[in-house]
N, C-alpha and C positions, 0 to 999 in steps of 0.2 A: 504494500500500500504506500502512494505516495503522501507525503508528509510537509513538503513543500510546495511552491511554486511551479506551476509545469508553461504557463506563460507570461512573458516580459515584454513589456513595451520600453525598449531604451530609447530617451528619450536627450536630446541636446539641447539646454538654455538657446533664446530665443535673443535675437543681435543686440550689442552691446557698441559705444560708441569706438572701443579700441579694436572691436572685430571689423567694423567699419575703413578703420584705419589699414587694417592687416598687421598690428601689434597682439606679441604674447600676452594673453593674459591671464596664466596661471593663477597666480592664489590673490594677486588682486582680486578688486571686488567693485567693478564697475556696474552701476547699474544696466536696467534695459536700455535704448533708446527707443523713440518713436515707432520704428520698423520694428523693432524687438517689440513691443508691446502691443502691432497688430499682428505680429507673427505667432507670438504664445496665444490671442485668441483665439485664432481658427486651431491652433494644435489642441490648443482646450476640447475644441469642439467635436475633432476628430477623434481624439483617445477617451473624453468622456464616452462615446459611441461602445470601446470596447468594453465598457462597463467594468471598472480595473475595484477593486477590496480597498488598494490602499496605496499613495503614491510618496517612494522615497526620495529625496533632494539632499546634493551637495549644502552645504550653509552657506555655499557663496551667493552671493542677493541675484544675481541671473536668472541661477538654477532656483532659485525658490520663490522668485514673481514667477516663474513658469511652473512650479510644481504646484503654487496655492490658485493660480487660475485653472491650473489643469484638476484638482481636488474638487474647488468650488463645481468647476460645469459637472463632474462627475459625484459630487454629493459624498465623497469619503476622505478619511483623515489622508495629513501629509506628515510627514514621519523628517526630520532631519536629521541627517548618517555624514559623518565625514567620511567614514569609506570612500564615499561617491566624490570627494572632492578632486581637483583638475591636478594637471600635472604641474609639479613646480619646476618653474623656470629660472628659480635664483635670480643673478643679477642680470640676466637676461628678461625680465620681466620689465612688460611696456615697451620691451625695444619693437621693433618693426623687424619682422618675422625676416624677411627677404635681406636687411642689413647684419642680422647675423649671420645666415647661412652664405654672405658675401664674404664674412668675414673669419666662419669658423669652417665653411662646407656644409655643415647642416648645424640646425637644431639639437642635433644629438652629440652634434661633436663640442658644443660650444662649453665652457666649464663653468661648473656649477649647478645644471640641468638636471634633472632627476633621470635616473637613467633609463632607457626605455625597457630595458628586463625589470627593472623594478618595478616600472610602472605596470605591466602587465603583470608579474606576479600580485601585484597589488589589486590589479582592476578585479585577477580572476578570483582571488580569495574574496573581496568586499562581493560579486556578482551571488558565488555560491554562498555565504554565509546568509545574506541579506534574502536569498532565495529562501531559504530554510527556515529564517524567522518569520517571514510574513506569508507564508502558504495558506490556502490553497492558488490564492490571485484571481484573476491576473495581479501583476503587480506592474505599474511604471517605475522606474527608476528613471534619475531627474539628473544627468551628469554634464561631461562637457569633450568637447571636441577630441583630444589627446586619450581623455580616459575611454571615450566609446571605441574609438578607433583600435585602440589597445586589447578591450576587451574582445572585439568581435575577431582580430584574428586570432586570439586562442581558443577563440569556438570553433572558426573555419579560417584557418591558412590561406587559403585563396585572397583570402577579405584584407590582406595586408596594407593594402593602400587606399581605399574605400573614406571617398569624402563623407563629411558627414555635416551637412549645409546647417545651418542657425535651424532651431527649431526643427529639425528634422526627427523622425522619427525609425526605430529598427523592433523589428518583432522575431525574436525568440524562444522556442517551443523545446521544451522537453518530450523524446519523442524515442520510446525502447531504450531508456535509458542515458539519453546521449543529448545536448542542446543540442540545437540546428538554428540556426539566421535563415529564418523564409523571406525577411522582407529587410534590407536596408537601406540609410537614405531617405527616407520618403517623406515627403513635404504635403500639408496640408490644399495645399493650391491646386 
């Protein structure tokens, strides 16, 4: 019998004014902008639909205007987990994404970064614990760009480089034992 969650709507905070810019922004905590706060209402709209038990969120304030509008449309509590928090970028944070990787080759090379095996150890253990406490679901979980990306290719490899737009949304199904990504990416629009 299962005991946990067998569906997940992962879900990515809605645009922010430094995602605009194309700046890191890990564990800062910029608000929504404009577009970010028409973006999180139609994603409300669409994953209230799947009629989710209970929706988890980063504590960075993106993820949690989008996780208390996506709660509200759907009528159940919102739960805040740092688990789900973003990748930390160190002193790299706020830089302009494309002036680092000018200046180190990428993101992951740049020092201070969080490193990206940790972050994916990180994403999969917060994915599965967080599954396990909030069962049966659905459940949404409320994250961000670096951690969703992360998590979904230790589900499926393939998924290695897979954008994952403002507000987008990915669905994951426990399925004979095994997660599976049926759906990522996917925007309300």
């Amino acid at each position: 019998m299962t005991t946990g969650a067998t569906r997940v709507y992962l879900a990515r905070h809605g645009r922010t004014a430094l995602n605009a810019e194309g700046r890191l922004r890990g564990l800062s905590d910029p608000p929504l902008d404009e577009v970010g706060i028409a973006e999180v209402a139609r994603l409300a709209e669409v994953l209230a639909g799947k009629r989710p038990t209970v929706v988890v969120s980063s504590p960075l304030q993106r993820a949690v205007a989008t996780a208390e509008a996506i709660g509200r449309a759907a009528g159940v509590p919102v739960t805040i987990d740092a688990r789900l928090n973003d990748r930390d970028y160190g002193p790299m944070t706020g830089l302009r994404r494309d002036a680092v990787e000018c200046q180190y080759g990428s993101v992951d090379s740049a020092p201070g970064v969080e490193p990206l095996t940790a972050l994916a150890d990180r994403a999969r253990r917060a994915f599965f614990e967080l599954v396990a406490e909030h069962g049966p679901g659905p459940v949404v979980m409320v994250s961000h760009d670096a951690f969703n990306r992360a998590l979904l290719s230790q589900l499926d490899p393939t998924l290695d480089h897979v954008p994952q737009r403002t507000a987008c949304w990915n669905q994951l199904s426990l399925v004979g034992g095994r997660w599976r990504v049926d759906a990522y990416d996917c925007t309300p629009d």
